[in-house]
MDAnalysis code that builds the backbone (N, CA, C; Angstrom):
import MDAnalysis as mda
import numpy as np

u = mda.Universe.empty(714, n_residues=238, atom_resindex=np.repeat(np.arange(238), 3), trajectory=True)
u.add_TopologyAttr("name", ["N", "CA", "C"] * 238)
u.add_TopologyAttr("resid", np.arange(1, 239))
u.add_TopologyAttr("resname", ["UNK", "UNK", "UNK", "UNK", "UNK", "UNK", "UNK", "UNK", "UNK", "UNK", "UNK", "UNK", "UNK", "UNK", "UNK", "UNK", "UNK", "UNK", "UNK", "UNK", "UNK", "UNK", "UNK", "UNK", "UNK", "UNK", "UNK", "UNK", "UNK", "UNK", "UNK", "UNK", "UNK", "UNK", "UNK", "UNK", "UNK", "UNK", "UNK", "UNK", "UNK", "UNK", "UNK", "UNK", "UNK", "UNK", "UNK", "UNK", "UNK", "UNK", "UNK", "UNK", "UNK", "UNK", "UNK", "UNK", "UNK", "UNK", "UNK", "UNK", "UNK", "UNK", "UNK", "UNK", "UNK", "UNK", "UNK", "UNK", "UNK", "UNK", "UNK", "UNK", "UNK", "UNK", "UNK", "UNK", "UNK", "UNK", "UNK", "UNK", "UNK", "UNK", "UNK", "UNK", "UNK", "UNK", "UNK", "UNK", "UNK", "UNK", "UNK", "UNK", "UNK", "UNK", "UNK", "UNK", "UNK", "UNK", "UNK", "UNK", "UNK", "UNK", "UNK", "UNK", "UNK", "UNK", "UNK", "UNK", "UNK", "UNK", "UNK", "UNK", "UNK", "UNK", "UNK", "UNK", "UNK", "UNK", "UNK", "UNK", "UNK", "UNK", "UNK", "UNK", "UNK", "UNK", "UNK", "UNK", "UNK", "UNK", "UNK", "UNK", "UNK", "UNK", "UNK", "UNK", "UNK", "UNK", "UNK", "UNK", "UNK", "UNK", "UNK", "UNK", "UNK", "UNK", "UNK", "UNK", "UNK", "UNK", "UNK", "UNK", "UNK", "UNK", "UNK", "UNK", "UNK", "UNK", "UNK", "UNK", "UNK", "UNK", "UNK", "UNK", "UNK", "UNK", "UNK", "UNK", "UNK", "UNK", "UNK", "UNK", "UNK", "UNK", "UNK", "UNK", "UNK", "UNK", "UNK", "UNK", "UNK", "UNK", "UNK", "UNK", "UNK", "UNK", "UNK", "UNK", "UNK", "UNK", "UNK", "UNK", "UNK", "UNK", "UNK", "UNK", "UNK", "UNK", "UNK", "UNK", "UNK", "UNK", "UNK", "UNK", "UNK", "UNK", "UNK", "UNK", "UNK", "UNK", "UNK", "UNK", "UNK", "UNK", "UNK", "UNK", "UNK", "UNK", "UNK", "UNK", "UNK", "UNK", "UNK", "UNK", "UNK", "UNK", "UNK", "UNK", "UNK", "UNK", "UNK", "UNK", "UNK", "UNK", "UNK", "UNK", "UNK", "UNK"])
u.atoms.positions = np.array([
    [67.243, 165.548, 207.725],
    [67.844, 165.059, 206.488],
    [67.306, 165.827, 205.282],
    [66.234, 165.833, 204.981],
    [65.528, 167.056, 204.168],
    [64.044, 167.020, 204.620],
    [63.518, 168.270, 204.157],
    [62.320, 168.803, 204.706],
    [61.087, 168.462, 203.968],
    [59.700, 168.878, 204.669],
    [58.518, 168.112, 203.632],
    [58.160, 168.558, 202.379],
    [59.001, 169.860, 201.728],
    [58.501, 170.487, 200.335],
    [59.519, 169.876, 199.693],
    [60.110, 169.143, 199.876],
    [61.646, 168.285, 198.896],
    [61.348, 166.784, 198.781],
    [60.457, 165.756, 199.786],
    [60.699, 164.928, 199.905],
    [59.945, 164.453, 198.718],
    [61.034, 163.063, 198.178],
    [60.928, 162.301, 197.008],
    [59.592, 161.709, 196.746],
    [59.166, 161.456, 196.325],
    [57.747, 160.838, 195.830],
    [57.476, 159.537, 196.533],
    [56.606, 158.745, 197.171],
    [56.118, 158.029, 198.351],
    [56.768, 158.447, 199.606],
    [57.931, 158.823, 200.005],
    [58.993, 158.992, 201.103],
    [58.223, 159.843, 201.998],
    [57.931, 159.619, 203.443],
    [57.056, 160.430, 204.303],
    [58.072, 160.404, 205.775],
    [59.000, 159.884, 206.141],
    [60.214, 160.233, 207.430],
    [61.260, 159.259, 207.199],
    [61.890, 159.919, 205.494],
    [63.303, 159.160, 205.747],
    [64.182, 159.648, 206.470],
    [65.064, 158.808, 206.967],
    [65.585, 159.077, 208.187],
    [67.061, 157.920, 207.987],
    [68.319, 158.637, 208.669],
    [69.251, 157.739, 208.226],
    [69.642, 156.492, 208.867],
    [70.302, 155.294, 208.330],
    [70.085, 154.123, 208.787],
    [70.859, 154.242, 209.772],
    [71.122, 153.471, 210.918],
    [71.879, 153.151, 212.040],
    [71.507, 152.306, 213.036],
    [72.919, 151.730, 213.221],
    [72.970, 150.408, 214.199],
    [72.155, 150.704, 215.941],
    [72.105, 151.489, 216.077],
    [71.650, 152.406, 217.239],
    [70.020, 152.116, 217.409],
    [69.455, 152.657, 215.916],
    [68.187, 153.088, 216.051],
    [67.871, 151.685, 215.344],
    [68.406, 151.133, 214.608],
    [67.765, 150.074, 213.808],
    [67.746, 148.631, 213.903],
    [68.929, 148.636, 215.500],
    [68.799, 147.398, 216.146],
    [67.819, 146.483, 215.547],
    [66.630, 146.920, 216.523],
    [65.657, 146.273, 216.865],
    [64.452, 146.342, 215.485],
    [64.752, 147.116, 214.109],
    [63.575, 146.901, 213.053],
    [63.993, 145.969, 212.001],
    [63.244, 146.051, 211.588],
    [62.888, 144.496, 210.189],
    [62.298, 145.065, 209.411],
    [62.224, 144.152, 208.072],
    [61.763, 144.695, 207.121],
    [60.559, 143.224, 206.720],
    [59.243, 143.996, 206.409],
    [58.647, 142.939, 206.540],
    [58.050, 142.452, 204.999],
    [58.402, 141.495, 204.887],
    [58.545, 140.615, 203.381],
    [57.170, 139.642, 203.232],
    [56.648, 140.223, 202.155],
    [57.091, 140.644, 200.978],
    [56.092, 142.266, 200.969],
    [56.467, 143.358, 200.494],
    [56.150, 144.245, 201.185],
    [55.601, 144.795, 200.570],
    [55.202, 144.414, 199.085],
    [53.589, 144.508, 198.794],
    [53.993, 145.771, 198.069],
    [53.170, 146.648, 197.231],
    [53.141, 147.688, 196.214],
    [52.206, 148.756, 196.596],
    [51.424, 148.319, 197.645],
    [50.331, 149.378, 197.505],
    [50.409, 151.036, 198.168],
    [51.969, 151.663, 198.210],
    [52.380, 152.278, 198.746],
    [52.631, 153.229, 197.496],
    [52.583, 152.580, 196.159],
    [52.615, 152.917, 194.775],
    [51.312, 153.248, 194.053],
    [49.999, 152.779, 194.868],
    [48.677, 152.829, 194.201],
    [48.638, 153.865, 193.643],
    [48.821, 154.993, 194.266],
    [48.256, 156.632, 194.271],
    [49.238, 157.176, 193.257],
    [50.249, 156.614, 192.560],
    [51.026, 157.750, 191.700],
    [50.950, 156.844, 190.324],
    [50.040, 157.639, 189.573],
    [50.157, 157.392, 187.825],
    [51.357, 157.845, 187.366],
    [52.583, 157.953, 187.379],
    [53.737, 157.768, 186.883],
    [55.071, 158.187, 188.029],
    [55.762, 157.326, 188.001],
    [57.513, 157.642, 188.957],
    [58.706, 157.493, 187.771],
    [59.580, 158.073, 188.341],
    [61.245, 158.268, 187.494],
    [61.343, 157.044, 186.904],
    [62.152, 156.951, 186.037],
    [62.899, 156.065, 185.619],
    [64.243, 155.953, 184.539],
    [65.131, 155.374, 185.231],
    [66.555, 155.840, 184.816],
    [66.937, 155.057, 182.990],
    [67.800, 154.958, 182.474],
    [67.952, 154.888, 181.304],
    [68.120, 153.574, 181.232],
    [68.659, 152.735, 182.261],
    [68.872, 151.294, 181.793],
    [67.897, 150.604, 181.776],
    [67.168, 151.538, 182.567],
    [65.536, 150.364, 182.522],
    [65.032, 150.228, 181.128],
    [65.630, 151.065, 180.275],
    [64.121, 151.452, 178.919],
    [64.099, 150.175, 178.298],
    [65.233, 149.330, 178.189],
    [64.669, 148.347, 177.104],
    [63.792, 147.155, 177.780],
    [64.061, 146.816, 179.195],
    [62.938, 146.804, 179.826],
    [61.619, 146.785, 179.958],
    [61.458, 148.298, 180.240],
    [60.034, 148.769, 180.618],
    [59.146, 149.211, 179.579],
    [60.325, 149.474, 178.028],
    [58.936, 149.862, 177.034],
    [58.587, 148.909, 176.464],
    [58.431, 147.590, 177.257],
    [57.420, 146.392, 176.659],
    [55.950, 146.520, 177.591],
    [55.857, 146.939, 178.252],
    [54.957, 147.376, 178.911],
    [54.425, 148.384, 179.260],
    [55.800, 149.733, 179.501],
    [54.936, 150.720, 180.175],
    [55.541, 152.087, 179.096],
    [54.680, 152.893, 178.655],
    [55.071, 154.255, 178.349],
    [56.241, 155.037, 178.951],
    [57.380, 155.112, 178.314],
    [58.131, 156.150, 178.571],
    [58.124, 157.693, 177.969],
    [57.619, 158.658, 178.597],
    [58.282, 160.080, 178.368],
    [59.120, 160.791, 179.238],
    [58.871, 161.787, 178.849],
    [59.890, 162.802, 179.425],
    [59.085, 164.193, 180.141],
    [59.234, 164.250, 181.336],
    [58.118, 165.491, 181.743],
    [58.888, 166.594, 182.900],
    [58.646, 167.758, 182.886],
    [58.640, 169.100, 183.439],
    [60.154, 169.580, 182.734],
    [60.165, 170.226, 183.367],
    [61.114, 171.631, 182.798],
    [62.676, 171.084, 182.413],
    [63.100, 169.907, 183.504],
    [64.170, 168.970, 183.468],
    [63.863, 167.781, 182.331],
    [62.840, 167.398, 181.631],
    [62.960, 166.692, 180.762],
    [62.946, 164.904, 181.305],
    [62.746, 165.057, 182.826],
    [62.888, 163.690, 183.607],
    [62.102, 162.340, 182.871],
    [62.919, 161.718, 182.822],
    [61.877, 160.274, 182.175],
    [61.156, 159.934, 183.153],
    [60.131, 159.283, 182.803],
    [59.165, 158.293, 184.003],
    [58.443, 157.470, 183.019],
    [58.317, 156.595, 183.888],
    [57.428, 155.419, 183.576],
    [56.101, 155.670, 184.077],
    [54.560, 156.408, 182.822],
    [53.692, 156.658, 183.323],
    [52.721, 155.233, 183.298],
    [52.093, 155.401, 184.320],
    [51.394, 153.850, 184.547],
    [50.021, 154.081, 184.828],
    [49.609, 155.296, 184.631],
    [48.108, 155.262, 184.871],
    [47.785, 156.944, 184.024],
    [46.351, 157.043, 183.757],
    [45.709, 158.119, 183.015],
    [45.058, 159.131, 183.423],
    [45.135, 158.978, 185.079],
    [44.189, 159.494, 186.224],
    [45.009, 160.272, 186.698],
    [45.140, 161.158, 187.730],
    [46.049, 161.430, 188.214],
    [45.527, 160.438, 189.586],
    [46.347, 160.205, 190.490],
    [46.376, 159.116, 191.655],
    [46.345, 158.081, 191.356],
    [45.868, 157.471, 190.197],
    [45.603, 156.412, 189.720],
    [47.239, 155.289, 189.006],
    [47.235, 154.143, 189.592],
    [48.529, 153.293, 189.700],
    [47.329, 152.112, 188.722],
    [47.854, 151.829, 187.177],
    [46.596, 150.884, 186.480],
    [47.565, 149.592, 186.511],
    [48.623, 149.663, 187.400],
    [49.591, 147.793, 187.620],
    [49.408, 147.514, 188.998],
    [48.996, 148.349, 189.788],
    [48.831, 147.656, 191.211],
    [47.530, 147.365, 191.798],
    [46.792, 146.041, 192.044],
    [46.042, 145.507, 192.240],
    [45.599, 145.759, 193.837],
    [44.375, 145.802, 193.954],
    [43.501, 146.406, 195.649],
    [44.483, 145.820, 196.700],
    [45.379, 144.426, 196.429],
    [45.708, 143.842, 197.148],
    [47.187, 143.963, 197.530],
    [47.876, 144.684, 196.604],
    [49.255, 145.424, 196.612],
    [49.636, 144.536, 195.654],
    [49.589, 144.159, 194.657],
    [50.593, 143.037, 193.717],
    [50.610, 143.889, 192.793],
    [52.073, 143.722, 192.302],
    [52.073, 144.415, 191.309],
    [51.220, 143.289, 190.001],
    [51.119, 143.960, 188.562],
    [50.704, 143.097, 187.920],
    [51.458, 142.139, 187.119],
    [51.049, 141.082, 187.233],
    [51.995, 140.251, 186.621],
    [52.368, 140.393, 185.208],
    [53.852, 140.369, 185.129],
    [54.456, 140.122, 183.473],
    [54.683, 141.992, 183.301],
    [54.343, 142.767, 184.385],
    [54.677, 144.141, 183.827],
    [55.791, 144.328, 184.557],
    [56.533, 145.600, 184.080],
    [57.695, 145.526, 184.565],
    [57.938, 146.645, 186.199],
    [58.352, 146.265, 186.574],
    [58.228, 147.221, 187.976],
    [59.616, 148.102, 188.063],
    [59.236, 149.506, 187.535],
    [60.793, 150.205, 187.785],
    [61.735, 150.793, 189.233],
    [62.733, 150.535, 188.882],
    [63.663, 150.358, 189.617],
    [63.316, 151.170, 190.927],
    [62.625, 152.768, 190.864],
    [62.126, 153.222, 191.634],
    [61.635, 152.833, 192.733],
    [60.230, 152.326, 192.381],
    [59.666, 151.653, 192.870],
    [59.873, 150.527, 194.338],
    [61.125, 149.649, 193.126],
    [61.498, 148.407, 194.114],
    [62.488, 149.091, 195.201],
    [63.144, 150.225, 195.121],
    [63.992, 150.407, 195.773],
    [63.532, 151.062, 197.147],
    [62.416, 151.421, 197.152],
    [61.673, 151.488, 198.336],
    [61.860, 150.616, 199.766],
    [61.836, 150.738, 201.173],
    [61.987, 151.942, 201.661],
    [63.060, 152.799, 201.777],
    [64.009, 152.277, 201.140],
    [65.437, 152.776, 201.175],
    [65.382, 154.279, 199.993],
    [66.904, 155.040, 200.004],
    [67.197, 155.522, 199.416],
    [68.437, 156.308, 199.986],
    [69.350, 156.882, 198.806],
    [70.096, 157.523, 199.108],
    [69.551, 159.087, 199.312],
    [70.431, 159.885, 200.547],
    [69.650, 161.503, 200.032],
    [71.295, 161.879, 201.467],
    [71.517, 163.435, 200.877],
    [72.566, 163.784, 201.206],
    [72.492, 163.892, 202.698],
    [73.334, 163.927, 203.073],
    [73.911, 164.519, 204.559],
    [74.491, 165.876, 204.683],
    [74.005, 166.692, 205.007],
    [74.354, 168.036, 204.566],
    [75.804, 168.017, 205.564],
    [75.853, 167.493, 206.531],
    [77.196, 167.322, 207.954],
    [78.319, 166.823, 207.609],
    [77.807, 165.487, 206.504],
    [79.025, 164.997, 206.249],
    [79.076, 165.167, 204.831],
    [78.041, 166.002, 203.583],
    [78.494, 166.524, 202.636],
    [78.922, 165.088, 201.669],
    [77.861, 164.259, 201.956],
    [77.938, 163.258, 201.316],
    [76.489, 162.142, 201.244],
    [75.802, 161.434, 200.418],
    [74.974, 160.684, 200.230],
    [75.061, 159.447, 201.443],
    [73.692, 159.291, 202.203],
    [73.925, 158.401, 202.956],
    [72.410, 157.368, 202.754],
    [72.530, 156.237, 203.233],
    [71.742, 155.384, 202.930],
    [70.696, 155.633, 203.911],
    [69.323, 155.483, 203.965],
    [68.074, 156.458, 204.816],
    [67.156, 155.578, 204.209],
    [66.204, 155.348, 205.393],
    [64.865, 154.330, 204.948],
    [63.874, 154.862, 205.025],
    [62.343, 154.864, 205.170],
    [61.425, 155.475, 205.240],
    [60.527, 155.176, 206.557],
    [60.945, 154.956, 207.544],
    [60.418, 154.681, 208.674],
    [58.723, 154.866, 208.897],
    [58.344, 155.465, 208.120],
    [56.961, 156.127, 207.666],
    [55.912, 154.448, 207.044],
    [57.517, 153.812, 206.451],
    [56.693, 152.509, 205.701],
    [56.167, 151.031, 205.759],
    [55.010, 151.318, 205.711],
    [54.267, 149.804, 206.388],
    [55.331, 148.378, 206.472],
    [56.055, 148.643, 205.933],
    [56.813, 147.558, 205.776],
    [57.786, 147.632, 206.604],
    [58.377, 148.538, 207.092],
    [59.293, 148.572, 208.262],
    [58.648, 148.426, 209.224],
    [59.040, 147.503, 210.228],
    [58.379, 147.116, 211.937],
    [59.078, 146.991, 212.814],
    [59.012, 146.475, 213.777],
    [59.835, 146.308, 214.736],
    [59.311, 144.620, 214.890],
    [60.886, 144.579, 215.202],
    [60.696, 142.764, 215.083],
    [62.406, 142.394, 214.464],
    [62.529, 140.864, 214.690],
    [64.209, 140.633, 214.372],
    [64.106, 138.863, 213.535],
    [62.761, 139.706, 212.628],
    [62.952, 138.435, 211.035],
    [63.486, 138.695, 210.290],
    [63.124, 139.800, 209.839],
    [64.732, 140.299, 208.611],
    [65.172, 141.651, 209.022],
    [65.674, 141.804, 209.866],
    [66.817, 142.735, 210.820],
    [67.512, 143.668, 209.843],
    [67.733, 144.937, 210.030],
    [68.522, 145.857, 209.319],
    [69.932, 145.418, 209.944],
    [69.769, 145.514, 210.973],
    [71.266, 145.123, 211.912],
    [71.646, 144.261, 212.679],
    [72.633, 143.278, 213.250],
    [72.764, 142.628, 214.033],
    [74.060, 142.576, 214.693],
    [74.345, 142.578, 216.036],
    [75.249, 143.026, 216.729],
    [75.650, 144.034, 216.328],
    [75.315, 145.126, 215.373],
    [76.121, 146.400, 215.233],
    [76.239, 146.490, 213.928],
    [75.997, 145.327, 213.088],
    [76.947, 145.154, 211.847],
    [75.221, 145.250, 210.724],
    [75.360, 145.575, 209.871],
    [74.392, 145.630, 209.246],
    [74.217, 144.182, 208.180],
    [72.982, 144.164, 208.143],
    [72.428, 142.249, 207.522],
    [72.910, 142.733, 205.700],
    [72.645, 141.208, 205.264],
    [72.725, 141.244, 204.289],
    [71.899, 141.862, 203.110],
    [70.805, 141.678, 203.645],
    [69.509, 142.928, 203.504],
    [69.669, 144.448, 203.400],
    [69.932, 144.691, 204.259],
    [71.177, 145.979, 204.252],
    [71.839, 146.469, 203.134],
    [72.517, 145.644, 203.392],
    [74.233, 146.049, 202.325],
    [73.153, 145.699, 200.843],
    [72.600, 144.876, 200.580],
    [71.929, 144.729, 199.818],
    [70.955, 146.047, 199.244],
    [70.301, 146.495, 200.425],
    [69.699, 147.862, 199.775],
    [70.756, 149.053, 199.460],
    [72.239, 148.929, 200.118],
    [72.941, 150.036, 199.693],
    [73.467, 150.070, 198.537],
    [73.593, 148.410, 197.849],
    [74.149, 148.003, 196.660],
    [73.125, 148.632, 195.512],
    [71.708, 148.219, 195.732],
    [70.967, 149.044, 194.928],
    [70.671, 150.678, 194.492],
    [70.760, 151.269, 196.232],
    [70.635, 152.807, 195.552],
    [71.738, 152.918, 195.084],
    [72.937, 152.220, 195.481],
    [74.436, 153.180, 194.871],
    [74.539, 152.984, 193.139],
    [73.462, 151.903, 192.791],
    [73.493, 151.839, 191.666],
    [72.232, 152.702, 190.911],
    [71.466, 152.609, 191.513],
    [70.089, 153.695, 191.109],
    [71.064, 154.999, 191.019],
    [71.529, 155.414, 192.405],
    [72.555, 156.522, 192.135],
    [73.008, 156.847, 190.613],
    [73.799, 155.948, 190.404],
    [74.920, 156.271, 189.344],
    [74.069, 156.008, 188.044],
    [73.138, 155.236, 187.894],
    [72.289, 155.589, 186.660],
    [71.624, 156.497, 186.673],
    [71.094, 157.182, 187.709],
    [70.273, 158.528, 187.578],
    [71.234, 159.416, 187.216],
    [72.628, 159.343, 187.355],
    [73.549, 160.377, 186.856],
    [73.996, 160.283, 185.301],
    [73.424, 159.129, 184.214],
    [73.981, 158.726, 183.320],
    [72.788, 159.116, 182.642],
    [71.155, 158.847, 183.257],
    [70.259, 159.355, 182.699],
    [70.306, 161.027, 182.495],
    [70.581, 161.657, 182.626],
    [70.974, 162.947, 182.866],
    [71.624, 163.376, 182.196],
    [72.821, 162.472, 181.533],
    [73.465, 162.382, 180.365],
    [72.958, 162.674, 179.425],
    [72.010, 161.511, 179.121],
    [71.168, 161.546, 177.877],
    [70.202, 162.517, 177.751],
    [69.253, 163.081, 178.452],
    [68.662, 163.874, 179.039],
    [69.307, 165.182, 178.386],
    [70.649, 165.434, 178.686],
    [71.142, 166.865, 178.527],
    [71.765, 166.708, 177.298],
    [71.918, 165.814, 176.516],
    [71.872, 165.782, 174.857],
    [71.058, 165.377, 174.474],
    [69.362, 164.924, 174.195],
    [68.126, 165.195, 173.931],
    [67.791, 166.853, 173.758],
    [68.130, 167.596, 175.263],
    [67.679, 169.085, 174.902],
    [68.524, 169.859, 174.258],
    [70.081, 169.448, 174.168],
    [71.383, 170.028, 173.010],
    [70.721, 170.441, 171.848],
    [70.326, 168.862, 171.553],
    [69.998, 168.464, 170.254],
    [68.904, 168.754, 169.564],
    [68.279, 169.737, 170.785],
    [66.770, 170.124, 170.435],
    [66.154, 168.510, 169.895],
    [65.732, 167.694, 170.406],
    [65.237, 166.299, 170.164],
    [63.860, 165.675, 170.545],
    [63.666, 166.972, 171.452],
    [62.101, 166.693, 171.681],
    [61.523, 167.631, 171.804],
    [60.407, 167.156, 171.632],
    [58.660, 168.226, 170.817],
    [57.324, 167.253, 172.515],
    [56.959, 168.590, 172.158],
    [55.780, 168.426, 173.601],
    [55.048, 167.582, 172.927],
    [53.801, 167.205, 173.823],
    [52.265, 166.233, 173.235],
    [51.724, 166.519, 174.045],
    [50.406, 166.053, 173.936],
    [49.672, 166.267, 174.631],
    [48.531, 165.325, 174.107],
    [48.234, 164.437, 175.147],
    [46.893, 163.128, 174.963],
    [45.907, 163.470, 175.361],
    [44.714, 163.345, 174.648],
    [43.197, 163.626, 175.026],
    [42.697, 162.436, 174.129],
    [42.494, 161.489, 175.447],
    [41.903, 160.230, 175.347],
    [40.269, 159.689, 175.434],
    [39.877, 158.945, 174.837],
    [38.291, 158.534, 175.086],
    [38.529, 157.204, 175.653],
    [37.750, 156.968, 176.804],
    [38.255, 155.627, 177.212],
    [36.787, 154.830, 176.858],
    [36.623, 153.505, 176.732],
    [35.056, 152.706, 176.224],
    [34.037, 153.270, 177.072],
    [34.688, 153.608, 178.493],
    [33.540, 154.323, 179.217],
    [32.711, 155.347, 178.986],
    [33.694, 156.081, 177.836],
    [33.318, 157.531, 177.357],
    [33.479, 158.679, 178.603],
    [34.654, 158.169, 179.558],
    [35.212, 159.479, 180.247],
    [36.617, 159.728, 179.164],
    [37.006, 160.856, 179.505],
    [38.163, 161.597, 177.991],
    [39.319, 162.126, 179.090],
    [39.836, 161.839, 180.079],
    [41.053, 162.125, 180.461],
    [42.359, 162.737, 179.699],
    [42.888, 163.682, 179.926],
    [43.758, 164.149, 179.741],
    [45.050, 164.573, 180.123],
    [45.981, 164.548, 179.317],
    [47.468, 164.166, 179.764],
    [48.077, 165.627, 178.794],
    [49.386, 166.013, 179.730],
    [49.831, 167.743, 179.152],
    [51.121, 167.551, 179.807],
    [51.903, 168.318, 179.478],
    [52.843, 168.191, 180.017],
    [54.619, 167.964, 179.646],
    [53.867, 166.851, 178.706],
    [54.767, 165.458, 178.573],
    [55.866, 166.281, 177.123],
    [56.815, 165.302, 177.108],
    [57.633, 165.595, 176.378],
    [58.001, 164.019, 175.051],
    [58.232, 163.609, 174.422],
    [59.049, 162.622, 173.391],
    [60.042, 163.007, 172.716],
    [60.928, 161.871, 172.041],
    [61.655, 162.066, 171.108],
    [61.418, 162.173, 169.567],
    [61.533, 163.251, 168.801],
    [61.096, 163.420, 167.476],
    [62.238, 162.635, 166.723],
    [61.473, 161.267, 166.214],
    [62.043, 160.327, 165.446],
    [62.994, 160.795, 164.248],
    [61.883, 161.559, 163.710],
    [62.885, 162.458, 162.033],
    [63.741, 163.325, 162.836],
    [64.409, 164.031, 163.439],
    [65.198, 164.762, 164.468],
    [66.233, 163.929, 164.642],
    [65.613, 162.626, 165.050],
    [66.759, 162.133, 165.638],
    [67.538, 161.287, 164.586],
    [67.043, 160.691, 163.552],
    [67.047, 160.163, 162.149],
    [68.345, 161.045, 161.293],
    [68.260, 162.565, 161.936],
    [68.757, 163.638, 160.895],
    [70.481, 163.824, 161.725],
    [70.474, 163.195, 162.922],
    [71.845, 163.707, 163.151],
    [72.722, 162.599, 162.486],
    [73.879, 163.583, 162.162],
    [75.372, 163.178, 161.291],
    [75.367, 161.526, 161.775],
    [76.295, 161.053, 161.339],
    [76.369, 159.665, 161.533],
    [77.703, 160.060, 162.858],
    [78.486, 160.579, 162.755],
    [79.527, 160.467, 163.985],
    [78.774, 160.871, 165.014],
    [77.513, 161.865, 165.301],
    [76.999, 162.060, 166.468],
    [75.972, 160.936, 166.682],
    [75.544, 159.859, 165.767],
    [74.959, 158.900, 165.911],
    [75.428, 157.573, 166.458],
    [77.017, 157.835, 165.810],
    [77.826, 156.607, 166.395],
    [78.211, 157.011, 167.861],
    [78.525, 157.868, 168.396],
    [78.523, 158.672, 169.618],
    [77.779, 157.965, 170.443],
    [76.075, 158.501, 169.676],
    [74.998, 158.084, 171.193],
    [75.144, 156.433, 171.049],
    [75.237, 155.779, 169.949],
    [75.616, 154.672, 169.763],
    [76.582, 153.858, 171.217],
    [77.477, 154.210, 171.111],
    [78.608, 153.924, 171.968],
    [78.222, 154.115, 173.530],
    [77.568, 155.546, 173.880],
    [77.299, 155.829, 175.133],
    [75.721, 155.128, 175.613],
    [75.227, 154.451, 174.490],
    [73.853, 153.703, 175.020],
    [72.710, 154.323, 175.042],
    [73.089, 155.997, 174.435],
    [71.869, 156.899, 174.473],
    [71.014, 155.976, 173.210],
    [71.403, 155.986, 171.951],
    [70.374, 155.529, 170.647],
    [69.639, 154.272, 171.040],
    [70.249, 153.344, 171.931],
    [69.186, 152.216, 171.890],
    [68.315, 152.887, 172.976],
    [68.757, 153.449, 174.086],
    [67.726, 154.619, 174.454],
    [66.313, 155.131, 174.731],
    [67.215, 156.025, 173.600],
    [66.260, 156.428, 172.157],
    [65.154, 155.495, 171.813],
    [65.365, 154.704, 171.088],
    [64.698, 153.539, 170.539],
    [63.822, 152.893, 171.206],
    [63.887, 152.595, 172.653],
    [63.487, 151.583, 173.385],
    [62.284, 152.828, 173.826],
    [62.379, 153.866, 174.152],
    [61.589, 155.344, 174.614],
    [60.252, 155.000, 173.460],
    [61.063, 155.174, 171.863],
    [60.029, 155.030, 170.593],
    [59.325, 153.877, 170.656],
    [59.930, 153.057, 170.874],
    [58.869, 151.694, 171.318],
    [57.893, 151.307, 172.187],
    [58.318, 152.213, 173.340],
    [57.187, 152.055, 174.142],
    [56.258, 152.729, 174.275],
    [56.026, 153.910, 173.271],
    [54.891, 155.050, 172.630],
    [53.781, 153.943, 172.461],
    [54.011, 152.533, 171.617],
    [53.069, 151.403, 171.629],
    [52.382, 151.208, 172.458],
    [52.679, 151.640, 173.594],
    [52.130, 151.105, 175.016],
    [51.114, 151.761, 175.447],
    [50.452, 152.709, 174.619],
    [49.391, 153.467, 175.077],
    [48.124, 152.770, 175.029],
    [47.968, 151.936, 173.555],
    [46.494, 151.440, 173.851],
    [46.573, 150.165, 174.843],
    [47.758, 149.733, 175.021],
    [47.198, 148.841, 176.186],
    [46.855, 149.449, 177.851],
    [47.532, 150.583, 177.911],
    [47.425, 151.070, 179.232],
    [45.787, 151.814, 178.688],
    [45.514, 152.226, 177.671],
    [44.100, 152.435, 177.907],
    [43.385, 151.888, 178.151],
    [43.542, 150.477, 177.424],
    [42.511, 148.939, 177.822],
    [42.951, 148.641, 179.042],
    [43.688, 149.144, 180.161],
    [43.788, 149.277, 181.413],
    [42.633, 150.150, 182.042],
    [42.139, 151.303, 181.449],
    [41.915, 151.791, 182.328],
    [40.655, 151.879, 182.111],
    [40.311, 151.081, 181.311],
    [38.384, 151.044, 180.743],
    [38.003, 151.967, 180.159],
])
């Protein structure tokens, strides 16, 4: 399905779903976060922002300009998931994340996106409590995880949107954080990208009513808001 220099971030043998092979597995509930410990920031698509910047930092990072929701200051370091896999309470958990072990990823045969789990993940077992399949037909669980990526799908295609009028618009300026934490270790963050407020302040009003309409400006906005979110994720991280 794809190879180990491509595969998506936690994903270690996705593999595609079927009545064949998946008879006999389950998904075992509640399946816990700690599969997330090790990554200080994952994607996150545009509908999440008003969301997630009550809690978590949104930028924009590498060459594509990708949003993510960074959640820790370390690199490996996850500062919402607890020794015990919980996420933390009252923060927001992005869509990424939850959509685990599932995902969509192409079929090069049939030249089309197919639904693929991570067989790799503690949470998949063998056992028939919550069944991927039964008699042939796939559970509600199932159809349920296909309902989600097909929608992760189509917002990662809308984020992309916005994304590719941010860099039109020339709209964002790099940063770069060099932090002191109470411990007096100084971690550092590079990379990253934001939206330049006066930039974005300066376009015409019809290209404003524009992003207006398409959902980019609240966006926007919700991105600027969650810049706030830094000193609490520092008082996260001691």
């Amino acid at each position: 399905m794809t190879d180990d220099l491509t595969l998506p971030l936690f994903y270690k043998q996705p593999r595609l779903m079927q009545a064949t092979l998946d008879e006999a597995m389950s998904l075992r509930q509640p399946i816990g976060y700690g599969f997330a410990a090790g990554a200080h920031a994952v994607p996150l698509v545009m509908g999440e922002f008003a969301a997630a910047c009550r809690s978590i930092p949104i930028l924009f990072a590498g060459e594509a300009a990708a949003p993510i929701a960074l959640l820790g200051l370390r690199e490996g370091q996850n500062l919402f998931v607890h020794a015990d896999g919980r996420w933390d309470e009252g923060a927001y958990i992005p869509a990424y994340v939850r959509r685990y072990p599932f995902i969509f990823l192409e079929d090069a045969e049939a030249d089309q996106l197919t639904l693929c789990v991570d067989e790799a993940a503690d949470a998949v077992v063998a056992g028939t409590e919550n069944p991927f399949f039964v008699n042939g037909a796939p559970t509600d669980l199932t159809l349920q995880a296909l309902d989600f990526a097909r929608e992760y799908q189509a917002s990662h295609a809308l984020t992309m949107g916005f994304v590719a009028a941010l860099l039109d618009g020339d709209l964002l300026t790099e940063r770069r954080a060099d932090i002191t934490l109470p411990s007096g270790e100084t971690p550092s963050l590079s990379g990253f990208r934001v939206i330049d407020e006066e930039r974005l302040n300066r376009l015409p009003a019809e290209t404003l009513a524009h992003w207006r309409d398409k959902g980019w400006l609240a966006a926007a906005y919700a991105h600027l808001i969650s810049l706030n979110d830094w000193s609490a994720l520092i008082r996260r991280a001691g």
